[in-house]
C-alpha positions in Angstrom: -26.8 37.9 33.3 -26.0 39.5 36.5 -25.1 43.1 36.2 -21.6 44.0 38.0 -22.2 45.5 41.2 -21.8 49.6 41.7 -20.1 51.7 43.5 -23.3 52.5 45.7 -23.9 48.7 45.9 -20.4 48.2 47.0 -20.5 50.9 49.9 -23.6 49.3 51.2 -22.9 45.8 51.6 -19.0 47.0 53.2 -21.0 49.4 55.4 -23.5 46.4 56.6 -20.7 44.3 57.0 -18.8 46.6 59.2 -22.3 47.2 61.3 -22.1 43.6 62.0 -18.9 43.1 63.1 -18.6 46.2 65.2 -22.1 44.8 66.7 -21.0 41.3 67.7 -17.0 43.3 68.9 -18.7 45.5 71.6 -21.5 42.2 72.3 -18.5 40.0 72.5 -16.3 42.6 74.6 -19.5 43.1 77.1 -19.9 39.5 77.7 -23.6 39.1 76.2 -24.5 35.4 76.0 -26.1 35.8 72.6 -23.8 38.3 70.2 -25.0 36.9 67.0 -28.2 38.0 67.8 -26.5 42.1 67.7 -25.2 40.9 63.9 -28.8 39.6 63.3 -30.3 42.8 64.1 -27.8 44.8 62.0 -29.2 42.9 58.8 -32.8 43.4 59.5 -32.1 47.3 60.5 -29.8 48.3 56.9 -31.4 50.7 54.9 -29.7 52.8 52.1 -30.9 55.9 53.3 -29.4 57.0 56.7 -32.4 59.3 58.0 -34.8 56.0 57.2 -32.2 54.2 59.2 -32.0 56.7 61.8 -36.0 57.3 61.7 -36.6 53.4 62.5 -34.0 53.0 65.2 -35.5 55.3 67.6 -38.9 53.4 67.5 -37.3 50.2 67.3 -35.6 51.1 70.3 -38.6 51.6 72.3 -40.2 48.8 70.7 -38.1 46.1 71.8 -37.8 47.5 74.9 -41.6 46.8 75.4 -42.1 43.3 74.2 -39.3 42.3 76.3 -41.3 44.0 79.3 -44.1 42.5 78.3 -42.6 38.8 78.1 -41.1 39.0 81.7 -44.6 40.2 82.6 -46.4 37.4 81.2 -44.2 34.0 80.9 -43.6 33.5 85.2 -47.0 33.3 86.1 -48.3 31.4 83.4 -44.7 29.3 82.7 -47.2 26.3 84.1 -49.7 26.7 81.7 -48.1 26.3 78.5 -51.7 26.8 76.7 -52.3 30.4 78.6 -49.1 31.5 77.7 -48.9 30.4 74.1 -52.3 32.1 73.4 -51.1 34.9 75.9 -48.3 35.8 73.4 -50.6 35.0 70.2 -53.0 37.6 71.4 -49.9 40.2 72.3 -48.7 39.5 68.9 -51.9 39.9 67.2 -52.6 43.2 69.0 -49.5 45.0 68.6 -49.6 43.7 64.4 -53.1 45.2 64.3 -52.0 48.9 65.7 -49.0 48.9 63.6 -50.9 48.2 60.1 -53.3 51.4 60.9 -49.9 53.7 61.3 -48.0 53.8 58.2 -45.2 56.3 59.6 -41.8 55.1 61.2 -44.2 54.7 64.4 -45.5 51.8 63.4 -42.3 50.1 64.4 -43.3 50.5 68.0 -46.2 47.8 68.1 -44.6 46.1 65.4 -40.9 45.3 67.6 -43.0 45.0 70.9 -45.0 42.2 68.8 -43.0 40.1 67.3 -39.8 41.0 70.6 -42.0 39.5 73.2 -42.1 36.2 70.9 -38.4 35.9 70.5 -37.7 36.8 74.5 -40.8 34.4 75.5 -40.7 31.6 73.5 -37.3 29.7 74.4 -37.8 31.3 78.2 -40.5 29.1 78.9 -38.3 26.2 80.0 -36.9 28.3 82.4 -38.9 30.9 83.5 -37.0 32.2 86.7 -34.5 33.2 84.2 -37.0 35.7 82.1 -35.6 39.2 83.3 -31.7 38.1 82.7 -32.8 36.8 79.2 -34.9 39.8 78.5 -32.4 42.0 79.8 -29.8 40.7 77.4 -31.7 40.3 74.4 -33.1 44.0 74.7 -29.0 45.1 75.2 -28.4 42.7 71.8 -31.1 43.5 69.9 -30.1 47.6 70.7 -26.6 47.2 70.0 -27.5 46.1 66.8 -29.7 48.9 66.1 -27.5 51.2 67.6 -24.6 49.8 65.3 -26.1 49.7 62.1 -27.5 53.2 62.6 -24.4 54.9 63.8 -22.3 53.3 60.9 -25.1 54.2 57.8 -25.2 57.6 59.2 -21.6 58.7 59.7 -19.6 56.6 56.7 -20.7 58.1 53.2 -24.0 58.6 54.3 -26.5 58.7 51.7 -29.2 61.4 52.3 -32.6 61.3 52.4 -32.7 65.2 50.5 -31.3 64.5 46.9 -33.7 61.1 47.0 -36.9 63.0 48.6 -36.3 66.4 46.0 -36.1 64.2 43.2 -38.9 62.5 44.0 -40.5 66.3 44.6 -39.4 67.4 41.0 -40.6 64.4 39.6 -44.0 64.7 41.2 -44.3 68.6 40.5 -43.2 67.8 36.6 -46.1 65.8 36.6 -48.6 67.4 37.1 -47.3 70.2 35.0 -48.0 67.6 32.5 -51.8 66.8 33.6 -52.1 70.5 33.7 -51.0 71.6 30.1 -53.1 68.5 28.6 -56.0 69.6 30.3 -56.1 73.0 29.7 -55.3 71.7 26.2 -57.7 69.3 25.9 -55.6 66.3 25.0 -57.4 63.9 27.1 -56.4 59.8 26.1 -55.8 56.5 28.3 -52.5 58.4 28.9 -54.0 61.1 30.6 -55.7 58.7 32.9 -52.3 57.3 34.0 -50.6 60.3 34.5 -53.9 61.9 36.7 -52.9 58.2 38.7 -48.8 58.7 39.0 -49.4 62.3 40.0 -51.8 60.8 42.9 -48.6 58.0 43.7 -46.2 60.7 44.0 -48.2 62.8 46.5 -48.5 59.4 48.7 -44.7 58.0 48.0 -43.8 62.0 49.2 -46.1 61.8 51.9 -44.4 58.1 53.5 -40.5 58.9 52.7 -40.9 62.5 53.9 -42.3 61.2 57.7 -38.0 60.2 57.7 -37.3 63.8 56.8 -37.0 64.5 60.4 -33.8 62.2 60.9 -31.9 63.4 57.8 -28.3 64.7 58.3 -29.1 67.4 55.1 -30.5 70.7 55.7 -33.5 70.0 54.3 -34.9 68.0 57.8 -35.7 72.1 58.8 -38.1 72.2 55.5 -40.5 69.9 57.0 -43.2 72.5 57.3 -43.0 73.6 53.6 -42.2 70.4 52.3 -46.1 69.1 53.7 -47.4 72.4 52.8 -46.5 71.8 49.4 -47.7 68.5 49.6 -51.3 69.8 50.6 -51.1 72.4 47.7 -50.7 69.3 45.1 -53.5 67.3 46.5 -55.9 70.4 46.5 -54.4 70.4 43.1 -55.5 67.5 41.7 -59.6 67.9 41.8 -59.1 71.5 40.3 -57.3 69.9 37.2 -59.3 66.3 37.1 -62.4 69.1 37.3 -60.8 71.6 35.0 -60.3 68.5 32.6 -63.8 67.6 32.6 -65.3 70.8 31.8 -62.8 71.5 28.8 -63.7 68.3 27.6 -67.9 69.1 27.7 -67.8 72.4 26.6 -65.5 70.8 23.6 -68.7 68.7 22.9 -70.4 71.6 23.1 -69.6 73.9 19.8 -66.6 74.4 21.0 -64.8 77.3 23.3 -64.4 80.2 21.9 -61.4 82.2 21.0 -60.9 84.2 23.8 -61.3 81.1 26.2 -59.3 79.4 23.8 -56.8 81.5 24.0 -56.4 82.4 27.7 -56.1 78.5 28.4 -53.3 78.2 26.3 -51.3 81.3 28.0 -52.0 79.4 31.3 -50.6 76.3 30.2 -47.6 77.9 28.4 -47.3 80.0 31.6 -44.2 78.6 33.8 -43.4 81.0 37.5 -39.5 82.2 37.4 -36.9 79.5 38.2 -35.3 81.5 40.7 -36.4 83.2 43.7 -35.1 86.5 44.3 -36.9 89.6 44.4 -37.1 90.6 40.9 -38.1 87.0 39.9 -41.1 87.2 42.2 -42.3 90.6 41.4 -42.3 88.9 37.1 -44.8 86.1 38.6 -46.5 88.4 40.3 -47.5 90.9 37.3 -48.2 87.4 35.0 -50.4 85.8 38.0 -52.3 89.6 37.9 -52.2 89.7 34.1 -54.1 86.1 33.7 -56.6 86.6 37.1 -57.5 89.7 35.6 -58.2 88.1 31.9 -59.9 85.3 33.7 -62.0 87.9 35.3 -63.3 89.4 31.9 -63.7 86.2 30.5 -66.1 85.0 33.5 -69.5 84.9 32.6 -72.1 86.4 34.8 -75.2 84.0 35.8 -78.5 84.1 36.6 -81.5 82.3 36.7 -81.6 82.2 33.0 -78.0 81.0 32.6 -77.1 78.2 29.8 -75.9 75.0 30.7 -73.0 76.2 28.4 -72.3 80.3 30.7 -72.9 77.8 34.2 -70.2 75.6 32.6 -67.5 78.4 31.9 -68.3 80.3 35.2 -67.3 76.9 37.1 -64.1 76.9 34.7 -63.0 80.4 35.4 -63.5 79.9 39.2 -61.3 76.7 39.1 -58.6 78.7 36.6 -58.2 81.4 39.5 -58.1 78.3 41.9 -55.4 77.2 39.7 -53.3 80.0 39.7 -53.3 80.2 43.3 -52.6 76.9 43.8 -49.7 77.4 41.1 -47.9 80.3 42.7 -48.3 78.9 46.4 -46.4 75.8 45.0 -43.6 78.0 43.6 -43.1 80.2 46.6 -42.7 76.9 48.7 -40.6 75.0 46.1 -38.3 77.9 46.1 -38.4 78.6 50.0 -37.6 74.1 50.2 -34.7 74.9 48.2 -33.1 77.7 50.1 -33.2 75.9 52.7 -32.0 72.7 51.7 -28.7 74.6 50.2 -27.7 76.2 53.7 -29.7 79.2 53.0 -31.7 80.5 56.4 -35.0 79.0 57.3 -36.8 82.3 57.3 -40.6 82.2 56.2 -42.2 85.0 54.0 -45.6 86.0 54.6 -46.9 84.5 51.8 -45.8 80.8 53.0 -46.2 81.1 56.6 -49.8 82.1 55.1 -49.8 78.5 53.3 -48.2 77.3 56.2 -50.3 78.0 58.7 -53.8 77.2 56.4 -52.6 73.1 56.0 -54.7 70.8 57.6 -53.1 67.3 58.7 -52.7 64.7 56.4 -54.3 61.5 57.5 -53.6 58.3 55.7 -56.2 55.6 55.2 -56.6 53.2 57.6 -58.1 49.7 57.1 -59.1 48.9 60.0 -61.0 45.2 58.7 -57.4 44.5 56.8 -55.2 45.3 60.2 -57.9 43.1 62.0 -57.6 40.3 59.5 -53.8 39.7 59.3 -53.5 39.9 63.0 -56.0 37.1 63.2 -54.1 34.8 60.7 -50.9 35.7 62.9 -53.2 34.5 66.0 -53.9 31.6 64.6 -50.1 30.4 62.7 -48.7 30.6 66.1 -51.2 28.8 68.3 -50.8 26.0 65.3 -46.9 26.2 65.4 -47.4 26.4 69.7 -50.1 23.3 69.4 -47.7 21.3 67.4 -44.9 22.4 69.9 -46.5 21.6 73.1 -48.2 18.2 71.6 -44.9 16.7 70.8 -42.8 18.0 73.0 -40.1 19.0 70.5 -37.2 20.6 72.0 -36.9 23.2 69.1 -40.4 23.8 68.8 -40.2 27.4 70.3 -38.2 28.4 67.3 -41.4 27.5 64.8 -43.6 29.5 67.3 -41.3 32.7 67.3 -40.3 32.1 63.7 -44.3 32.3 62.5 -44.8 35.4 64.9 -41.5 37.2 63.2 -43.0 36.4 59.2 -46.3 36.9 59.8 -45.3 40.2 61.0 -42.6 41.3 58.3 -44.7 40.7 55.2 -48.6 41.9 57.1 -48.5 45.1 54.5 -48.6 43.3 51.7 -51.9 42.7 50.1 -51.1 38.8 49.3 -48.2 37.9 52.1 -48.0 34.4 50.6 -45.4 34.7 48.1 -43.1 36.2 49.6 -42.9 34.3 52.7 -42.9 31.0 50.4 -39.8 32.9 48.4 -38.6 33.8 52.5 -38.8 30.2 52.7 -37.5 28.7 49.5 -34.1 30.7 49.9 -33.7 30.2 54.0 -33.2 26.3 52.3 -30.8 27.4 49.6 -28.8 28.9 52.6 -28.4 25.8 54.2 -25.3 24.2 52.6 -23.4 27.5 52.7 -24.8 27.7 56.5 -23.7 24.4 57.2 -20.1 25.0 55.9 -19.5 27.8 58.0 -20.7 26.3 61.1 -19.2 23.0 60.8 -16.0 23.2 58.7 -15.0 27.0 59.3 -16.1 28.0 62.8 -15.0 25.4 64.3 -10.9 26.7 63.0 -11.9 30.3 64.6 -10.2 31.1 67.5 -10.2 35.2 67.8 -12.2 37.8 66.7 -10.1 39.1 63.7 -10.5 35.4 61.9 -14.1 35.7 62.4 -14.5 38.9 60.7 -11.5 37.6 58.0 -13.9 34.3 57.7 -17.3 35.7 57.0 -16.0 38.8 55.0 -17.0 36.7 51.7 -20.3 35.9 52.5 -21.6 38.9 53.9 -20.5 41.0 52.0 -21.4 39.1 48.3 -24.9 38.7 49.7 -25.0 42.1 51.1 -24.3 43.6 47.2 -28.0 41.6 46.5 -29.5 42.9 49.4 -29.1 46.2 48.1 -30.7 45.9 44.7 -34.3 46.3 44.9 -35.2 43.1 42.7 -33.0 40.6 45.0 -33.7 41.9 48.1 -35.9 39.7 49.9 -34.0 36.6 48.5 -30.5 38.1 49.8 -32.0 38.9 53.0 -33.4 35.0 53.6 -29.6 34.3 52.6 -27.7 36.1 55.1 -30.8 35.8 57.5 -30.4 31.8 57.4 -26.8 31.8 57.3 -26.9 34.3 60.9 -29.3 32.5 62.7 -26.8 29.3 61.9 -24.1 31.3 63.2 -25.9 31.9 66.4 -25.9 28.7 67.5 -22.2 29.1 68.3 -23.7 31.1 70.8 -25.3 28.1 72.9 -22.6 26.1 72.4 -24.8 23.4 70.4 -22.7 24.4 67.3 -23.2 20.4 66.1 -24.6 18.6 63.1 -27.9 17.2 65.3 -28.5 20.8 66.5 -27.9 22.2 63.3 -30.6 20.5 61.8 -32.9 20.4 64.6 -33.0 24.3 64.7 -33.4 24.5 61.0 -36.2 22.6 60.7 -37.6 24.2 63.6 -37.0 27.5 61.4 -38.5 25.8 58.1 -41.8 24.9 60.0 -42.3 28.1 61.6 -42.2 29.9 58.0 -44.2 27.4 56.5 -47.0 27.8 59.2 -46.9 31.6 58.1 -47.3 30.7 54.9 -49.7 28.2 54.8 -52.0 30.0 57.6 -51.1 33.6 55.5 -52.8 31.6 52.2 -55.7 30.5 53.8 -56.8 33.4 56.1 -55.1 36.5 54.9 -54.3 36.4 51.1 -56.9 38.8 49.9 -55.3 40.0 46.4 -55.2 43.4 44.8 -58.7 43.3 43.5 -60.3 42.7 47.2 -58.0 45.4 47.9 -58.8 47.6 45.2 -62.8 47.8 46.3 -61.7 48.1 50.0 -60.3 51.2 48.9 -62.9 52.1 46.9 -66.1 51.3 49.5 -63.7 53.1 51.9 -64.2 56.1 49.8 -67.9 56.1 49.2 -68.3 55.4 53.2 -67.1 59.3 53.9 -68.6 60.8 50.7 -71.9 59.1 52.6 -71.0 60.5 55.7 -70.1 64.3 54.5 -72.7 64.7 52.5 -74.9 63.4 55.3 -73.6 65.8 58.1 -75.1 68.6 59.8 -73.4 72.2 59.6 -70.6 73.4 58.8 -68.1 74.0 61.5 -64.5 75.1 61.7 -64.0 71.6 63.3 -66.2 70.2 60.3 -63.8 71.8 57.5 -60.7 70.6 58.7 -62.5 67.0 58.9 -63.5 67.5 55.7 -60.2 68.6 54.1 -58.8 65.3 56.1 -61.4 63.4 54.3 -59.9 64.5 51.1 -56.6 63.7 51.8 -57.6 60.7 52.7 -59.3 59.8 49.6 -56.2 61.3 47.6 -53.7 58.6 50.0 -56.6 55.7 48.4 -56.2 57.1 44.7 -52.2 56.6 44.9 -52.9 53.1 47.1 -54.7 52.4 44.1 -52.3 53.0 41.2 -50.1 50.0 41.8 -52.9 47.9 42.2 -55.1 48.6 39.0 -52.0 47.3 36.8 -52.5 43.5 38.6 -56.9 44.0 37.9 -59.1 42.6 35.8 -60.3 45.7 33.0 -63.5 46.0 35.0 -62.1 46.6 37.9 -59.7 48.6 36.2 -62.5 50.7 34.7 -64.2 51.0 38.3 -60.9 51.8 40.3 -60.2 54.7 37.7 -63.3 56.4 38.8 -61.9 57.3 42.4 -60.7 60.4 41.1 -64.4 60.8 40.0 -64.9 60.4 43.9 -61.9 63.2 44.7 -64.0 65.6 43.2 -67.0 64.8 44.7 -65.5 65.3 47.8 -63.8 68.3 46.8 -67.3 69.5 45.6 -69.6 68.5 48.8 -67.4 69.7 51.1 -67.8 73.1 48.9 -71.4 72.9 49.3 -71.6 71.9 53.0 -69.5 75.8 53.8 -72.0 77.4 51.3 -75.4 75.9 52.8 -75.5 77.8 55.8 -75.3 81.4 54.3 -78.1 80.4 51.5 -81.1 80.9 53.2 -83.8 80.7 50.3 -81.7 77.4 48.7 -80.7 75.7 52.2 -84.2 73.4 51.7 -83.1 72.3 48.6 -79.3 71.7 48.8 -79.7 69.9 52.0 -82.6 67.0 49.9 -79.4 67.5 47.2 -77.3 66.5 49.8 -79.5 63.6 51.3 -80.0 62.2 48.2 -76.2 62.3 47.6 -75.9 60.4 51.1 -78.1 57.6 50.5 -76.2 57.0 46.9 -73.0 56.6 48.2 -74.0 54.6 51.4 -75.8 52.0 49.3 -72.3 52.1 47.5 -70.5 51.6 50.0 -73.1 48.7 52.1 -73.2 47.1 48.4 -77.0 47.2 47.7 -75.7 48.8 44.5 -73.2 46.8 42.0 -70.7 49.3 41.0 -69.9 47.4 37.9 -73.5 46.8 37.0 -73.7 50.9 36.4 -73.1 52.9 32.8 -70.0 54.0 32.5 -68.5 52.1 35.0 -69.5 53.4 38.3 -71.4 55.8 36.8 -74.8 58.3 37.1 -75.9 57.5 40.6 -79.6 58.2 39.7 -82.6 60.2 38.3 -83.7 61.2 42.1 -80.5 62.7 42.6 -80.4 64.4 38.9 -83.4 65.9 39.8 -82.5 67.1 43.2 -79.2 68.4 41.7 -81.1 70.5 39.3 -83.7 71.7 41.4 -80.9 72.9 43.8 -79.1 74.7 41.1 -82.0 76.6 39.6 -82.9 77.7 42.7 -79.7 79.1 43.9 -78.6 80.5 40.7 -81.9 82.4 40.6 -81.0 83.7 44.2 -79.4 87.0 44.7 -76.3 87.2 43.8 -73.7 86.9 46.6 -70.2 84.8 47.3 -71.4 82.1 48.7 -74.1 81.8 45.8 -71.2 82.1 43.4 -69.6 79.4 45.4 -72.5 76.7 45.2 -73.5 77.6 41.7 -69.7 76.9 41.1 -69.9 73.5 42.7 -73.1 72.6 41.8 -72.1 72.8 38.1 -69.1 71.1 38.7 -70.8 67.7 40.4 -73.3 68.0 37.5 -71.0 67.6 35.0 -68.9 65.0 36.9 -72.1 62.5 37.8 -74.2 63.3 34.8 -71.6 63.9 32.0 -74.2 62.1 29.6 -77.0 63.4 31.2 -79.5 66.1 29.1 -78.4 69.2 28.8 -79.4 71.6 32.1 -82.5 73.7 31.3 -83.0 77.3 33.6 -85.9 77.7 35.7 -89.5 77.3 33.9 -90.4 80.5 35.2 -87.9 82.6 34.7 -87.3 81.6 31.2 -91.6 82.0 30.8 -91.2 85.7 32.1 -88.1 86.4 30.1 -90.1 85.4 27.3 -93.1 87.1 28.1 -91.0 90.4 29.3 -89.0 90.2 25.9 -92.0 89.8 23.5 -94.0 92.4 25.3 -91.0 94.5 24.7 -91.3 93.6 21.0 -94.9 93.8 20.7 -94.8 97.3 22.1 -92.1 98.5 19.8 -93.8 96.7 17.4 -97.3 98.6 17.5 -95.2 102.1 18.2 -93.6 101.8 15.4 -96.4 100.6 13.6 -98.8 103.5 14.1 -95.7 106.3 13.9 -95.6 104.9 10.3 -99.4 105.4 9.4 -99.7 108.7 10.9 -96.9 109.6 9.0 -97.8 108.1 5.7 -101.8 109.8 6.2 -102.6 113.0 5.1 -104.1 115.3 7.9 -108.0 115.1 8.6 -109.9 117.4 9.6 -111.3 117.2 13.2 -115.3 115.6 13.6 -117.7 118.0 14.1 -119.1 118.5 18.0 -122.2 116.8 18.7 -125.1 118.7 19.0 -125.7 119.3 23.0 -128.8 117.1 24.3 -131.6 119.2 24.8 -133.1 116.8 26.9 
């Protein structure tokens, strides 16, 4: 049963509705020979929130504006070669669908409106090509006026914020990974756990796309930008210190146990919650708890040397990732609090400590699939060329609709990992708008005579489809409602507003989305799987290439920090997809945050290297070996799935180098950046090798703390020994002298 429509639902669709009519008004006042197309645009532009709105229209703007300069470049010279200028426009298409898939940030709708813009200008131009600057001209001022409509009325009537949505969202995120972080310092690890390490990862990515709008919102919080992806950066250096922290709990659990000091100090850590407010008494409380727990995790750290147990290597790399935790902690807070200053009118002054954090994030690269970009611009090649073929072969007066029609769906639904779907659902409703389309334009338009009965007339319809369009679960359907039943109306525009045009255009409509379709099924529907190892390969491509590089540059750390953001952006990609895989895949997806740490931890070891001297020879074979593992990964000359565990151990060669690095740089003298790759060396041990034997210290030094330690016994030993005879013997008297030697 259809729930009744809210309050929020209501405002939307009344807001779209007056978009649209104050878009086709001022088209209809300025004389445009195409106004529908301005009510058009308003539907495609709605959004709930006004900063998405507002973030959009600026590089739709610019991207119309393009691929109508691009059609009026290409269709007069080549208006005589149909062929030229059909795969012309394909190959435009295509190229401005392939840069917009590798930007995933409001950008994107640059390429993406020049694309599909320079199909709807070029298309029905080509019968008359001295016409192609007027007709660009007019659909650039249309298409705007839409844009400019819809934007102006979502953002000054009841507009709905981007802050409350995106701090939510923040809160949500933050909560958590409060949650990872008192199960893992607790020990409660379950199937659970590995969904909520997953949902903390989606959060960070969700946060990361809706706050590139943050810009364009009307609420203070548009001047937090700074600290909001600050914050973000703290949380995704957040996540490898508690998937790590998890890890080592867990082994020394297996272990005998922690004991009760440990035991205890994790538990103050997880019980341990920073002040809710931020003034300066609540700061200087965190700041004697932060200094209360560092300095317990400092008497609580082991110290190590070459004749360190698996079990002290273990809690050093635990403490060192408990101070990192703390840190990471209390940097979050100060920002959290600083965000919500700001976002309640407070000023936008920056204390040390965050324009510290500030200044120390690196940029946030998302992932980019390049073969995946490169793909669906292909299959929208290749469904308009068919729909052009078809055009130009029959010489179908409507067949320029099909061609721009394929060009606009292969487009809208590129981002999705199987397009098919919904452009058949696109499809199946654009046909369920016909009746309702046909009403209006035969029975009701045809009665209109002024503006006022138009906007009285279609009042109904927009307006009940409008309440679907704004529930997430009827969306697309709504929208291939009220988009059928607009491009109807525009036919009033031409003057062809008749029965035989009617049906001509529709079917010209119906064929262009079913080309998308059908050429989307065959050449681009991939499914979440395909995705899913895309990702992952993806992933073990720059662990090859990080562990394989030379040095260790300023230039080389922030690349290397991008690398990791990067690899968190694939661990939230993943999330939605591992619901829709097999359990295998399931089982071999869940091990990317296996690959975070990696990262996390080579990157680590790549900074140390240089400064190590006597262990540079054999962390750089550690890091060669780890190279080669994750480039025959990534190349596939190793079957994930074929592996223990999953993706599991990479190897015996690499255990082996591993060790060898680890007792020689824990035998070293000691120094930070020895504490530092003893750290991380333990840390990828027990991350690759969890099942692996136990590590055993350096053959030599544990043969010469033998031999030193029973020498010292033997020597007490025999002191001890003869102190007792000599003083259980009575006194003897002393040999006679020998007689001298006369000879």
């Amino acid at each position: 049963m259809t729930a009744l429509p809210t309050r929020a639902e209501w405002l939307f669709s009344f807001k779209n509705y007056a978009a649209a009519m104050l878009a086709i008004f001022i088209a209809m006042g300025m004389g445009l020979p195409r106004p529908f197309w301005a009510m058009l645009t308003v539907f495609v532009v709605a959004q709930p929130l006004s900063g998405a709105v507002r973030s959009k229209a600026v590089f739709r703007l610019l991207g119309t504006a393009l691929g109508a300069a691009a059609a009026i470049v290409m269709v007069p010279p080549l208006s005589n070669a149909p062929e030229l200028l059909s795969l012309a426009l394909a190959l435009w298409v295509g190229a401005c669908l392939y840069l917009s898939l590798l930007d995933r940030t409001p950008r994107s709708y640059v390429f993406m409106l020049a694309g599909y813009s320079a199909a709807l200008i070029g298309f029905p131009a080509v019968s008359q090509p001295e016409t192609i600057f007027d007709v660009g001209l007019a659909r650039v001022i249309e298409i705007s006026l839409g844009i400019v409509c819809g934007t102006l009325v979502h953002s000054l009537v009841f507009p709905q914020g981007l802050g409350p949505v995106l701090l939510k969202r923040l809160d949500g995120a933050l909560a958590d990974a409060r949650t990872w972080m008192r199960d893992a310092l607790r020990g409660d690890r379950d199937a659970k756990s590995d969904r909520d390490r997953r949902k903390v990862a989606s959060d960070i990515t969700e946060l990361r796309v809706l706050s590139t709008h943050l810009p364009f919102d009307t609420s203070h919080l548009r001047f937090t930008s700074h600290s909001l992806r600050a914050l973000q950066d703290r949380m995704a250096l957040l996540l490898p210190v508690l998937a790590s922290i998890e890890d080592v709990v867990a082994s020394l659990r297996t272990q005998g146990g922690l004991s009760a000091n440990h035991t205890a100090l994790l538990d103050d850590i997880a019980a341990w919650e920073p002040a809710d407010g931020a003034s300066s008494a609540d700061t200087a409380v965190m700041q004697r708890a932060e200094a209360a727990l560092a300095a317990r995790i400092d008497a609580s750290t082991p110290a190590v040397d070459g004749m360190s147990s698996w079990r002290d290597l273990l809690t050093f790399h635990l403490c060192a990732r408990l101070h990192e935790l703390l840190d990471a902690r209390v940097e979050s807070w100060r920002l959290r609090a600083q965000i919500d200053r700001i976002a309640h009118g407070g000023p936008a002054r920056l204390t040390d400590g965050i324009t510290r954090v500030i200044r120390a994030r690196f940029g946030t690269p998302f992932h980019r699939d390049h073969g995946l970009a490169l793909l669906s611009s292909f299959a929208a090649v290749i469904a308009i060329l068919v729909c052009c073929a078809f055009w130009i072969g029959t010489g179908w007066p409507s067949g320029s609709a099909a061609a721009l029609i394929a060009a606009v769906f292969c487009c809208f639904f590129a981002t999705q990992d199987d397009p098919a779907p919904s452009i058949k659902t696109f499809l199946a409703y654009t046909i369920y708008s016909l009746p309702l389309s046909a009403f209006y334009l035969l029975v009701v338009m045809p009665a209109i005579n002024s503006f006022g009965m138009l906007a009285l007339a279609t009042a109904p319809a927009i307006v009940a489809i409008g309440i679907f369009v704004a529930r997430p679960k009827t969306t697309l359907r709504a929208m291939a409602l009220l988009f059928g039943f607009g491009s109807t109306l525009s036919l009033h525009d031409t003057g062809t507003a008749d029965f035989a045009s009617f049906i001509n255009s529709n079917i010209g409509q119906i064929a262009g989305t079913a080309a998308a379709a059908l050429i989307t099924q065959l050449l681009r529907s991939v499914g979440a799987e395909w995705t899913a190892r895309r990702l992952l390969r993806s992933g073990w491509s720059e662990l090859a290439a990080m562990a394989g590089a030379r040095g260790a540059s300023a230039a080389q750390t922030v690349a290397h920090q991008n690398v990791a953001n990067r690899m968190l952006d694939r661990v939230g990609l993943l999330a939605p997809r591992l619901a829709l895989s097999r359990p295998v895949e399931h089982q071999v997806a869940s091990d990317a945050f296996q690959d975070l740490r990696v990262g996390d931890t080579i990157a680590q070891l790549q900074r140390a290297r240089p400064l190590l001297h006597d262990g540079e020879p054999a962390l750089r074979r550690l890091l060669r070996a780890l190279s080669r593992h994750f480039a025959d990964l990534s190349a596939g000359r190793i079957k994930a799935a074929d592996m223990a565990g999953g993706r599991g151990a990479p190897g015996p060669e690499v255990l082996a180098a591993l060790d060898g690095a680890l007792r020689g740089i824990v035998a070293g003298p000691a120094s930070m950046a020895r504490d530092r790759a003893v750290i991380a060396l333990a840390g990828l041990r027990n991350s690759l090798f969890p099942q692996a034997e136990a590590y055993v210290a350096s053959a030599v030094a544990t043969a010469a703390a033998t031999f030193a330690a029973t020498s010292v016994a033997t020597t007490a030993a025999t002191a001890t020994a003869t102190a007792a005879a000599t003083a259980a013997s009575p006194a003897a008297p002393h040999p006679p002298a020998e007689p001298p030697n006369d000879r």
